[in-house]
TORVO-108828 format. One record per residue (C-alpha): residue number from 0; x, y, z. Coordinates in steps of 0.05 Angstrom, whole numbers, always signed. Example, Ala and Ser with C-alpha at 12.3 -4.5 7.8 and 13.67 -1.06 7.14 Angstrom:
! residues 2
NODE  0  +246  -90  +156 .
NODE  1  +273  -21  +143 .
END
This chain:
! residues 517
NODE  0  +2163  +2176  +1675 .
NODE  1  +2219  +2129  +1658 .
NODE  2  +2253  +2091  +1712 .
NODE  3  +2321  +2135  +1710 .
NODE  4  +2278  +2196  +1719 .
NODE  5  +2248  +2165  +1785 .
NODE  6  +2320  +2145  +1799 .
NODE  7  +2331  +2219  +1799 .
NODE  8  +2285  +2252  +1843 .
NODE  9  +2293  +2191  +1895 .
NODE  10  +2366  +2209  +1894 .
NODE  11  +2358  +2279  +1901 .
NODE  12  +2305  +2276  +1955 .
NODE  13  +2352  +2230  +1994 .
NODE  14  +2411  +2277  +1987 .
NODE  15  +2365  +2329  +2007 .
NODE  16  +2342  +2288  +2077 .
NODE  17  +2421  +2269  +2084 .
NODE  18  +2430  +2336  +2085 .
NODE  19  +2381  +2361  +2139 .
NODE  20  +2397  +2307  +2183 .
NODE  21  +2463  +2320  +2192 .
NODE  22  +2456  +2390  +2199 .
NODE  23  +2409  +2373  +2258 .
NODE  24  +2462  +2317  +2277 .
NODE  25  +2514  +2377  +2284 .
NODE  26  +2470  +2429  +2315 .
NODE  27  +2446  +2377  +2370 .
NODE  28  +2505  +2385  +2429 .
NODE  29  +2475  +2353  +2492 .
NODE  30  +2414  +2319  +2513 .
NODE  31  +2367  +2383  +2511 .
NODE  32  +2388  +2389  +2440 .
NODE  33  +2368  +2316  +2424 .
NODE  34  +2293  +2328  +2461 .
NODE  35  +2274  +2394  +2454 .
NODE  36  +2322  +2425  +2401 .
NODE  37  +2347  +2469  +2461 .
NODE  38  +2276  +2501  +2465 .
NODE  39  +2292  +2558  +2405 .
NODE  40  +2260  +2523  +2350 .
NODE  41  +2231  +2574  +2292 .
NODE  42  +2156  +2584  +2297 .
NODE  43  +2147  +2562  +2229 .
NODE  44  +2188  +2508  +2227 .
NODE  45  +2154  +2470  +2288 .
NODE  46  +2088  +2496  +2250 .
NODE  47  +2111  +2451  +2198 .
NODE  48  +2143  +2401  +2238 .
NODE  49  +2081  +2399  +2276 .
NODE  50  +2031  +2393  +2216 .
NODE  51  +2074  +2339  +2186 .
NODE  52  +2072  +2295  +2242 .
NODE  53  +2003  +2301  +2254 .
NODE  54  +1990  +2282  +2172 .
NODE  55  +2012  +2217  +2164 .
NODE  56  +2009  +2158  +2107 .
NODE  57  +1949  +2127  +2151 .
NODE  58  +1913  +2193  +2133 .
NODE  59  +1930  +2203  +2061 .
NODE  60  +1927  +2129  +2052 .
NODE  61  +1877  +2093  +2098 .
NODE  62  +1822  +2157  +2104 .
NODE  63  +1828  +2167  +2038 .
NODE  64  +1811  +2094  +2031 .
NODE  65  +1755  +2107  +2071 .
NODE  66  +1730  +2163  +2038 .
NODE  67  +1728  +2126  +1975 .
NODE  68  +1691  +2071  +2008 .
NODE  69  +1637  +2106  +2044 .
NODE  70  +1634  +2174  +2027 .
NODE  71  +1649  +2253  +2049 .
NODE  72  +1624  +2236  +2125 .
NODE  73  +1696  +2233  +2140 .
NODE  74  +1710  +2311  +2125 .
NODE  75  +1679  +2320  +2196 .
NODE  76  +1743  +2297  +2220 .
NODE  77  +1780  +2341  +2173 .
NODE  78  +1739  +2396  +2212 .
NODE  79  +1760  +2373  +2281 .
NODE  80  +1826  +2364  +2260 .
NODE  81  +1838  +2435  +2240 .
NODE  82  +1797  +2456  +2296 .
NODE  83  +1809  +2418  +2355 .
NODE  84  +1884  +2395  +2334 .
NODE  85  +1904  +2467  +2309 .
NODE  86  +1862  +2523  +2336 .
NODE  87  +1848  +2492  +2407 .
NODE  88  +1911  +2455  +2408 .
NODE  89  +1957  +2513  +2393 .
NODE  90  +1916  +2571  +2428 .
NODE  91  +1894  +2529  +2496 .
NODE  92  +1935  +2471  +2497 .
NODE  93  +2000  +2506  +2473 .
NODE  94  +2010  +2564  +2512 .
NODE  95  +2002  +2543  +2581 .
NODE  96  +2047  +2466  +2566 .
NODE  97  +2098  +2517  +2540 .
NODE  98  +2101  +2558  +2598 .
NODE  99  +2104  +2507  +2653 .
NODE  100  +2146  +2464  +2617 .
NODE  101  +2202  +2512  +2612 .
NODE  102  +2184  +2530  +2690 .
NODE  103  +2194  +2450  +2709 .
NODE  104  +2238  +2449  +2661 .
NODE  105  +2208  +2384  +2628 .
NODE  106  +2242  +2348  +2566 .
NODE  107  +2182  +2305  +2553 .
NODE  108  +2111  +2293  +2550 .
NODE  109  +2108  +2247  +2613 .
NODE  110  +2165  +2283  +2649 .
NODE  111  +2115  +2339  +2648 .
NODE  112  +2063  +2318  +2674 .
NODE  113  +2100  +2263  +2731 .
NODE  114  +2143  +2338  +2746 .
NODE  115  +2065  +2377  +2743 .
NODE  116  +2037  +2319  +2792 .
NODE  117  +2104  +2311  +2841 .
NODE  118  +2099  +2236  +2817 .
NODE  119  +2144  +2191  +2788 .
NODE  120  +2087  +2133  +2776 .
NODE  121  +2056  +2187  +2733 .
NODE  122  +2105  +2202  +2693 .
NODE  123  +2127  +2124  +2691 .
NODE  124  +2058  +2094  +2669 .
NODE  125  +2055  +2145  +2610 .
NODE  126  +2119  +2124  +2589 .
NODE  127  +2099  +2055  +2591 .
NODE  128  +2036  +2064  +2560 .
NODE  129  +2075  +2110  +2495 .
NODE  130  +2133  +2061  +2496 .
NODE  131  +2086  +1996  +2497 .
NODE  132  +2019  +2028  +2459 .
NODE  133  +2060  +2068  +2403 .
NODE  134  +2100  +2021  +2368 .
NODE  135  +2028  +1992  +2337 .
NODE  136  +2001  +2063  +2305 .
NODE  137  +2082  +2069  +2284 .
NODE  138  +2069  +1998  +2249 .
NODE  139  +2006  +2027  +2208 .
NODE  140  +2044  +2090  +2197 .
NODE  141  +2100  +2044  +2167 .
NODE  142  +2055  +1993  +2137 .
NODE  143  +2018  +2051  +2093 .
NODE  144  +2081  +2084  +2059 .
NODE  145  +2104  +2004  +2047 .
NODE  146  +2027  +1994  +2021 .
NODE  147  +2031  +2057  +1973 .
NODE  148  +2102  +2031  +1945 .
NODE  149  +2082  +1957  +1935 .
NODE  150  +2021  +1989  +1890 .
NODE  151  +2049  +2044  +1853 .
NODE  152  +2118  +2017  +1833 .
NODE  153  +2111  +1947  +1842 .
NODE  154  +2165  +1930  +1895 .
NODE  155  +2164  +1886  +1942 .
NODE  156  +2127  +1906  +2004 .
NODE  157  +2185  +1872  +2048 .
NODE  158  +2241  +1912  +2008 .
NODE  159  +2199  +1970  +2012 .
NODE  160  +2197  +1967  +2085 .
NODE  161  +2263  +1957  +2098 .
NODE  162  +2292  +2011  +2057 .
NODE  163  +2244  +2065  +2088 .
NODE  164  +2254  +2048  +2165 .
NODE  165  +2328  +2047  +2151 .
NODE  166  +2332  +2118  +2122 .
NODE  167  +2291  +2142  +2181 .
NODE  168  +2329  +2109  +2235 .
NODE  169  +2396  +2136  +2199 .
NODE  170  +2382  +2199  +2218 .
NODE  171  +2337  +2200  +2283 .
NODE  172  +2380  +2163  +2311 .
NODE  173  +2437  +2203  +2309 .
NODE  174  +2412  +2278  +2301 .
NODE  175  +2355  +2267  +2344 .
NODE  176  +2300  +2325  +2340 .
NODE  177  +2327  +2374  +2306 .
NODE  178  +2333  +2323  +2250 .
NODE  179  +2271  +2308  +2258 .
NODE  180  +2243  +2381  +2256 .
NODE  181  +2285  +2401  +2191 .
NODE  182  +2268  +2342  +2149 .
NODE  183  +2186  +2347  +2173 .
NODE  184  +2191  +2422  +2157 .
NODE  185  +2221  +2397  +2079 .
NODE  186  +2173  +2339  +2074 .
NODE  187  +2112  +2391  +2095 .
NODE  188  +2125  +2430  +2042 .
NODE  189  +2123  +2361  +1993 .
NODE  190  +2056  +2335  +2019 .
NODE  191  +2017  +2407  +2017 .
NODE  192  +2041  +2424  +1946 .
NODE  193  +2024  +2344  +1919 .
NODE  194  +1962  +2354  +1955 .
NODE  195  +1933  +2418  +1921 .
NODE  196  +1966  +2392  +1843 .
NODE  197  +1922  +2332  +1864 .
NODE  198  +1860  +2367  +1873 .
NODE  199  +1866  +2407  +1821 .
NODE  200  +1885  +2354  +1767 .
NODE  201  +1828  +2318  +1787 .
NODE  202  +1770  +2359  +1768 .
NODE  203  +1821  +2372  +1707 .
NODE  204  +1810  +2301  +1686 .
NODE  205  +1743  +2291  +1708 .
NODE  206  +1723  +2340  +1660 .
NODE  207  +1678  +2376  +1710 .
NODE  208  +1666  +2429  +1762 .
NODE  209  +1656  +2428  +1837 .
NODE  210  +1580  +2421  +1825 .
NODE  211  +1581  +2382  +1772 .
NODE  212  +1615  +2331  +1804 .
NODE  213  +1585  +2329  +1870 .
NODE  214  +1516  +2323  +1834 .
NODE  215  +1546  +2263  +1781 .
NODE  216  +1572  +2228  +1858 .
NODE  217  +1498  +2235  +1893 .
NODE  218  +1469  +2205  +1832 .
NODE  219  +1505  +2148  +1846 .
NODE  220  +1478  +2132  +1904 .
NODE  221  +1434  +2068  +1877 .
NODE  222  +1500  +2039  +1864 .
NODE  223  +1527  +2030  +1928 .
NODE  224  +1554  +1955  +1946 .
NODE  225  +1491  +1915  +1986 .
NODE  226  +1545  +1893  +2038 .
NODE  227  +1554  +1968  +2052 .
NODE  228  +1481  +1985  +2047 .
NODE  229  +1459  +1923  +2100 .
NODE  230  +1503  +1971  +2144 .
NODE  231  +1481  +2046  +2140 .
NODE  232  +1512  +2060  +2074 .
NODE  233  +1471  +2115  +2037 .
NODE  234  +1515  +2140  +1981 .
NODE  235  +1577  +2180  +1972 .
NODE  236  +1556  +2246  +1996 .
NODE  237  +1511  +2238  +2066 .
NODE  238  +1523  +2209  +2127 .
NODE  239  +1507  +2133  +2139 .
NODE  240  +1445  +2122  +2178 .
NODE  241  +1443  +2142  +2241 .
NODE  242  +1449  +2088  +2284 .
NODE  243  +1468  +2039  +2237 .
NODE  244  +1537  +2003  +2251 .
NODE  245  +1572  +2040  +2199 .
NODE  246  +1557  +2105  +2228 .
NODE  247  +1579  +2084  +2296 .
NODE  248  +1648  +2071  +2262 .
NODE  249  +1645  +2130  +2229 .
NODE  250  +1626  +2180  +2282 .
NODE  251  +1658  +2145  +2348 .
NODE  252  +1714  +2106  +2322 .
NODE  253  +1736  +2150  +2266 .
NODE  254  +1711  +2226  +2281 .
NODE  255  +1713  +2229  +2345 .
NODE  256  +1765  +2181  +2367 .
NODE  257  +1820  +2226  +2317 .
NODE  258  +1787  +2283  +2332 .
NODE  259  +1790  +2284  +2392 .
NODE  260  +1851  +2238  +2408 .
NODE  261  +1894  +2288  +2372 .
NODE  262  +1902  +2335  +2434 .
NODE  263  +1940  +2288  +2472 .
NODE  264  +1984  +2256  +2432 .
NODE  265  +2051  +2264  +2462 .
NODE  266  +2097  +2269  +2403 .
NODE  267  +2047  +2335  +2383 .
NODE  268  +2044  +2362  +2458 .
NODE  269  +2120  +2356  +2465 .
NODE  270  +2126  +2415  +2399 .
NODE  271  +2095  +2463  +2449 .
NODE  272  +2159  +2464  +2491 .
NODE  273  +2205  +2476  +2432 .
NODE  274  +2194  +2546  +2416 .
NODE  275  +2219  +2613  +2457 .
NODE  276  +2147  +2644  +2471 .
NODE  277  +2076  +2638  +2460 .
NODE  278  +2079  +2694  +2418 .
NODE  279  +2108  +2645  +2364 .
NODE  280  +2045  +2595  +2372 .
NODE  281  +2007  +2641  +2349 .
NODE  282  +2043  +2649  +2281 .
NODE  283  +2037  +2576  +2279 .
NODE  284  +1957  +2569  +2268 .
NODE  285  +1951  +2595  +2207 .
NODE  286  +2007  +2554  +2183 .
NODE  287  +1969  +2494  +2214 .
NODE  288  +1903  +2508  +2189 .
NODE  289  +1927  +2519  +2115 .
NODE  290  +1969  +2448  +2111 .
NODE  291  +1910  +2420  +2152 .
NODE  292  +1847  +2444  +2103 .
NODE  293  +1894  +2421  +2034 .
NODE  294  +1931  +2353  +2052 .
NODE  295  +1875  +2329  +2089 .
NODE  296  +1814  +2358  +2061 .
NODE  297  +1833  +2346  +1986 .
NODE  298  +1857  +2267  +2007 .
NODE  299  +1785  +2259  +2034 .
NODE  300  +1748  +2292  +1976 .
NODE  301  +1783  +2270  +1921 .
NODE  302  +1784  +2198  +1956 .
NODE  303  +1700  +2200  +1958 .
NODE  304  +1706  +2232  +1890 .
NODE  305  +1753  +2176  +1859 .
NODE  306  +1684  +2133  +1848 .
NODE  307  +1670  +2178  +1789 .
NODE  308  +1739  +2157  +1763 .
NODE  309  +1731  +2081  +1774 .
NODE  310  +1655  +2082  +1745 .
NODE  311  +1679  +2113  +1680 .
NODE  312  +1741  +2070  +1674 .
NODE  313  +1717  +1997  +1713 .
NODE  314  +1656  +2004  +1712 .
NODE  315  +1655  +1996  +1780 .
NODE  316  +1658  +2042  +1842 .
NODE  317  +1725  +2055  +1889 .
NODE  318  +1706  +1987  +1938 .
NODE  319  +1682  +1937  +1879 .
NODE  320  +1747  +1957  +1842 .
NODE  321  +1793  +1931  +1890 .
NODE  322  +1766  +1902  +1960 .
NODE  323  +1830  +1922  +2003 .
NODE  324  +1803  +2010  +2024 .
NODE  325  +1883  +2014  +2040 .
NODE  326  +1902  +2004  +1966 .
NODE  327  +1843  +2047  +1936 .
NODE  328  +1882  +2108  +1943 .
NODE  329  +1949  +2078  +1911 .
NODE  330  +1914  +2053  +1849 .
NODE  331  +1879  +2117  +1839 .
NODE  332  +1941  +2153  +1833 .
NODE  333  +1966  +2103  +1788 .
NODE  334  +1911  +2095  +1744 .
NODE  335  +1895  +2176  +1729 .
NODE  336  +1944  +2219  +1748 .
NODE  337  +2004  +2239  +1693 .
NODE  338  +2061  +2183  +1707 .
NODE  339  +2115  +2237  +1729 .
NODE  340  +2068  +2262  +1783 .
NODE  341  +2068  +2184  +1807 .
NODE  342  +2140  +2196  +1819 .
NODE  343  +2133  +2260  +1867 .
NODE  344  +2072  +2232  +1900 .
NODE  345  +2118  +2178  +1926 .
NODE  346  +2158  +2223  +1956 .
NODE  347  +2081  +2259  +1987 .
NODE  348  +2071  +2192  +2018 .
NODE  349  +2143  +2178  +2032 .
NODE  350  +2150  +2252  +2066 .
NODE  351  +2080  +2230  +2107 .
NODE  352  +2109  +2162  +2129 .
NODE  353  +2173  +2184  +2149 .
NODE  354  +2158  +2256  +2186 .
NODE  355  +2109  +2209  +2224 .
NODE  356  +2155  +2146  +2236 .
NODE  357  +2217  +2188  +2252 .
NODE  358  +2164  +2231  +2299 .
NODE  359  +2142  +2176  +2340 .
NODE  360  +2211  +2140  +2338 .
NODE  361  +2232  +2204  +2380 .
NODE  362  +2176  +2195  +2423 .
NODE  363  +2183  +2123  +2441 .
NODE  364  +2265  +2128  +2450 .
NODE  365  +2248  +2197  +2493 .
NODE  366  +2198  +2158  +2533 .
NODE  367  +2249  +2091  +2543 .
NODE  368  +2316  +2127  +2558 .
NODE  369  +2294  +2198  +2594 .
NODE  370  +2229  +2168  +2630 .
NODE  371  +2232  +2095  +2642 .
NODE  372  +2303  +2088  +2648 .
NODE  373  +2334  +2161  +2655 .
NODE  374  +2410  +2133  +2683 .
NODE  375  +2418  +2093  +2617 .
NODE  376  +2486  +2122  +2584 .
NODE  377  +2488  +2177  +2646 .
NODE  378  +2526  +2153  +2702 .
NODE  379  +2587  +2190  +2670 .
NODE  380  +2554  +2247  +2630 .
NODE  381  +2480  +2272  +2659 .
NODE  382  +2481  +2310  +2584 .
NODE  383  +2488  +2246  +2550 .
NODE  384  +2429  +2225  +2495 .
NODE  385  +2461  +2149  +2493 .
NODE  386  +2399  +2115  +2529 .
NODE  387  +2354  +2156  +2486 .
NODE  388  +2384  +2125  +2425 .
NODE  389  +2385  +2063  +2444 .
NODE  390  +2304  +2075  +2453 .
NODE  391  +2303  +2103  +2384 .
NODE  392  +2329  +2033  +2362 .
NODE  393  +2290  +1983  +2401 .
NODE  394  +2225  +2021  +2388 .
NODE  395  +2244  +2016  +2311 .
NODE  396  +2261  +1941  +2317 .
NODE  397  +2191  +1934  +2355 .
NODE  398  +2151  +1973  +2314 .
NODE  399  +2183  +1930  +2243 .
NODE  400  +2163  +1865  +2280 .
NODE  401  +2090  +1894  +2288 .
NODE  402  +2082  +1920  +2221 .
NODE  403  +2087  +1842  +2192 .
NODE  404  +2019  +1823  +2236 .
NODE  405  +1975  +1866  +2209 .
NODE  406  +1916  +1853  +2173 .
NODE  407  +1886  +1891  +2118 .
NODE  408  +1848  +1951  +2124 .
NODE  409  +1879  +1962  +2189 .
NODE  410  +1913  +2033  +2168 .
NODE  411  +1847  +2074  +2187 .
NODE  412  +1828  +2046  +2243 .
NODE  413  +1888  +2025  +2279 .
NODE  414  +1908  +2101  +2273 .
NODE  415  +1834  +2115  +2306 .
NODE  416  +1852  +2058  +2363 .
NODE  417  +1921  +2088  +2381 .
NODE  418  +1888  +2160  +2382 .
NODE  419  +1833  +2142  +2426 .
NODE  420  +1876  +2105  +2475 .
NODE  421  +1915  +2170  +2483 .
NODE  422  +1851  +2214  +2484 .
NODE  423  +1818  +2174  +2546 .
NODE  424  +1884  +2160  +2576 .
NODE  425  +1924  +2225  +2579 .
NODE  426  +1874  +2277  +2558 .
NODE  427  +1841  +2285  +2626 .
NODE  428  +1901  +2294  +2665 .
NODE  429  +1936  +2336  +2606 .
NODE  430  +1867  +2383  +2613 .
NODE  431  +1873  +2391  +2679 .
NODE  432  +1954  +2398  +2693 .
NODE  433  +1938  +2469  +2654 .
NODE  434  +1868  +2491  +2677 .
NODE  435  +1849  +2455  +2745 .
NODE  436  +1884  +2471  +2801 .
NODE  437  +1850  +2422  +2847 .
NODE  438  +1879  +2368  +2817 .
NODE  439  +1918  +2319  +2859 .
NODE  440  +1968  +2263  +2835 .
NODE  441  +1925  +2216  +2864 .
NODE  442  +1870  +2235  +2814 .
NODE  443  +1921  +2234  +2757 .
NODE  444  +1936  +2170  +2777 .
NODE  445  +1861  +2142  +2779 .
NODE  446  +1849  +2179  +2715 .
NODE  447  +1907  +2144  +2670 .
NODE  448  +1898  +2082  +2702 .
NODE  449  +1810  +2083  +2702 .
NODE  450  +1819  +2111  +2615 .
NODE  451  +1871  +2069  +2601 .
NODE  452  +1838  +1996  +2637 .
NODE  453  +1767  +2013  +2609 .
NODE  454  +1799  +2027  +2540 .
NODE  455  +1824  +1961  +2535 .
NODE  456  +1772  +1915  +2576 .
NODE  457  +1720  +1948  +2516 .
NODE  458  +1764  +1935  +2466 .
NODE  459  +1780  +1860  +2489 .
NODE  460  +1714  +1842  +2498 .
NODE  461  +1660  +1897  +2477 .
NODE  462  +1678  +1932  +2409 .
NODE  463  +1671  +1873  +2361 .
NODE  464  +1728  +1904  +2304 .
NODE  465  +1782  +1891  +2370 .
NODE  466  +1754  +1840  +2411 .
NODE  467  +1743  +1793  +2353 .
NODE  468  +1808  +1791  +2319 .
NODE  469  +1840  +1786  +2393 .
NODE  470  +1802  +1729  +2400 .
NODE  471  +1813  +1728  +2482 .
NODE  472  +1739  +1747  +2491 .
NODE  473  +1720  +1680  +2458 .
NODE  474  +1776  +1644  +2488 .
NODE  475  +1742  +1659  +2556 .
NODE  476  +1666  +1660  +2532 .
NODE  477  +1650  +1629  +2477 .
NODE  478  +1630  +1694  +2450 .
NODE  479  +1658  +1748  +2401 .
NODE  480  +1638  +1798  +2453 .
NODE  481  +1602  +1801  +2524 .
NODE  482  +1538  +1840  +2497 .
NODE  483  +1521  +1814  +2427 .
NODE  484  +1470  +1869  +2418 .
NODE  485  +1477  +1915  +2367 .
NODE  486  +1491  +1979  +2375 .
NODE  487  +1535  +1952  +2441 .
NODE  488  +1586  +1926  +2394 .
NODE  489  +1592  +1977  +2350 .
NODE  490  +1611  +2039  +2398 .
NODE  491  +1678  +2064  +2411 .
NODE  492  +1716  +2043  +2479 .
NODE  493  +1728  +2124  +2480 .
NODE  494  +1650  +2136  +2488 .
NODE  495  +1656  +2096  +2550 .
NODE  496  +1724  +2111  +2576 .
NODE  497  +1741  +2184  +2561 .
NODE  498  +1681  +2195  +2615 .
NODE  499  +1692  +2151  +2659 .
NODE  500  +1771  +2178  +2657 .
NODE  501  +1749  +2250  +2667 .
NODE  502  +1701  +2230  +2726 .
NODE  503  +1759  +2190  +2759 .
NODE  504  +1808  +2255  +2771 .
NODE  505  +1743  +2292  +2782 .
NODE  506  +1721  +2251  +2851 .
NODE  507  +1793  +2230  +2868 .
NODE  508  +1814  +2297  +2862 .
NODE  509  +1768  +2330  +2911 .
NODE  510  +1772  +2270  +2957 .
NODE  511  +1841  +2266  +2958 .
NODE  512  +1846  +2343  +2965 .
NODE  513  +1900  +2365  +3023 .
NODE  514  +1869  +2395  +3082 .
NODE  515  +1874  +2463  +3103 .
NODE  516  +1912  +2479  +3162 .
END
């Protein structure tokens, strides 16, 4: 497709978003409008909303990466993600945060649970720890649309950046999340519909069937890299060796730390208040399930599949053709799919990006001007949404600083980091908040604070793919990390911490439990 023709459907799309936003912009009155969308939010919509923030660039992009790297291991996580972050989320999770949050009447993730708890250090440390922790995973999130653009249209990352966060903060900013909701709900709709052309159009030009090709991938497996094979790598289609470093990554870091870290994310758990009844979550899990099984099972099986493309055309396989796993992806699209589909799966990965960024941008403002400072813009209007706003705009400024730092091949796994963090740090207390009445606030308390230390002492000086980069382990040591031992320094703070977290507000709890009279 010629360049006007692009020029086209990028205008269009933008009108489109324009549009949405200010709709949302007018329909949001006062500050329960700009958090919760006044709590009447269609069932299908939120569905939507809900899927698209949970489907970002990082998982289109950097797992598809993955995929292509080392294989169909990663659908696992496709698995847990329809199962733990739809059917558990929506049917356990859902119900009972929508119920008491409209009976505390809670406008936020750590509102509800300080409000739960009767404590305001609750409800402040988990704003800290979104508005402090998010702004990285909001970085990858930004840094794989910018990635995908660089690649496929060859603009400069830096303008490519830019232009993105700007549109996103245009209308988040002002139209706050009902914006937010209407343009996910629209890019949804973009990302499931590129999704299943893609997997379709791929066996089209592969020239086989579903068997044919998974057979043509296992026969590959005596060309897998040596690098990958020195660490558990044993072809496209089974699971790296158990035990090997590569399947610690895989299973801890990856599987489990996303599948698992997706029930407590806050900017997902918030959607939950937004609708009238729980009657309406339930219309909202086959909605999930269906975008979940197409946008992220066909990324991760066409991404393992892709090596069949690259052998026929390179020579090579997926990681030999180009070393960076967060550009696989980008090139593949470039390289075999028809040149006008390039042009709408730009707007897939834009639509991922930015229902994502403009997600967690609403999270981290929510968190800075209703949590950590709740008087900012209010001392003259208690309805006002100005010190959320301002939020919105330092987290984006934050968050655009971050994105310049990071390395390559970060999109995967700094996803897996943020959504581990948030598993071993919230998910206890979250659990427990909706099933455990014995829970006190000073468990809560011991719980955040025991996930959230032993989540970073690991990753500062036990899980080598943190602690070395970080470089303070070293700094202090001499060493990498404290236990060079393998498999020490390959497991996943979360396989330490999310226990250690649940046993916390466990014993606190029931020492700390109020005596009877």
């Amino acid at each position: 497709m010629d360049t006007l023709g692009i020029g086209i459907i990028v205008i269009v799309y933008m009108f489109i978003i324009a549009w949405l936003g200010y709709l949302g912009y007018k329909r949001t009155k006062n500050a329960n409008d700009y958090l919760l969308g006044g709590r009447k939010t269609n069932p299908v919509i939120m569905a939507l909303s809900y899927g698209a923030t949970f489907i970002s660039a990082s998982a289109i992009v950097g797992f598809g990466g993955v995929a292509a790297t080392f294989g169909m291991g990663i659908q696992w996580l496709c698995l847990l993600n329809m199962f733990t972050g739809v059917v558990i989320a929506f049917i356990f999770f859902g119900k009972p945060t929508r119920r008491l949050g409209e009976k505390y009447n809670a406008h936020t993730f750590p509102q509800f649970l300080g409000l739960h708890y009767g404590s305001r250090g609750v409800q402040i440390f988990i704003a800290a720890i979104v508005f402090i922790g998010m702004p990285l995973y909001t970085a990858v999130v930004m840094k794989g649309g910018a990635v995908f653009l660089e690649q496929m249209f060859d603009v400069d990352y830096h303008l490519a950046l830019l232009i993105f966060t700007l549109i996103v903060a245009a209308y988040v900013i002002p139209g706050g999340i009902k914006s937010v909701m209407y343009t996910d709900a629209f890019q949804a709709v973009i990302m499931f519909l590129c999704m299943l052309f893609l997997l379709i159009w791929f066996y089209h030009i592969l020239g086989m069937n579903f068997t044919e090709a998974n057979r043509a991938l296992t026969d590959m497996e005596p060309l897998v890299p040596e690098r990958f094979q020195a660490i558990g790598h044993q072809g496209w289609t089974r699971m790296p060796v158990a035990g090997s470093s590569q399947w610690y990554t895989l299973v801890t870091s990856l599987i489990l730390g996303v599948g698992i870290g997706c029930l407590a994310q806050p900017q997902l758990a918030v959607r939950f208040m937004m609708v009238e009844s729980s009657r309406q979550l339930n219309r909202g899990v086959l909605i999930g399930c269906l975008f979940i099984v197409i946008t992220v099972g066909a990324i991760y099986h066409v991404g393992a599949l892709s090596n069949l493309f690259f052998l026929k055309t390179t020579g090579n396989v997926a990681s030999d053709a180009i070393r960076d796993m967060d550009k696989i992806i980008p090139l593949f699209i470039n390289e075999s799919m028809p040149k006008w589909f390039s042009a709408f799966f730009m707007l897939c990965i834009l639509s991922a990006s930015m229902s994502t960024l403009s997600a967690l941008f609403h999270t981290m403002g929510s968190s800075f001007g209703s949590d950590i400072f709740p008087k900012l813009g209010r001392r003259k209007n208690t309805n006002s949404s100005t010190g959320v706003r301002i939020g919105v705009l330092v987290s984006i400024v934050v968050s655009y600083i971050i994105c310049y730092t990071l390395s390559a091949g970060i999109i995967a796994r700094g996803t897996a980091l943020f959504m581990g963090v948030c598993a071993t740090t919230f998910l206890p207390a979250y659990f427990c908040s909706l099933y455990w009445k014995k829970a006190t606030r000073q468990g809560a308390l011991a719980s955040l604070f025991t996930g959230f230390a032993v989540s970073m002492f690991c990753m500062l000086f036990l899980h080598r793919a943190e602690a070395a980069p970080v470089g303070l382990c070293r700094l202090l040591t001499g060493k990498d990390v404290l236990i060079d031992v393998f498999p020490w320094f390959s497991i996943d703070p979360i396989i330490f911490s999310l226990p250690l977290s649940i046993l916390a507000i466990i014993a606190v709890s029931l020492i700390t439990q109020p005596r009877k009279a």
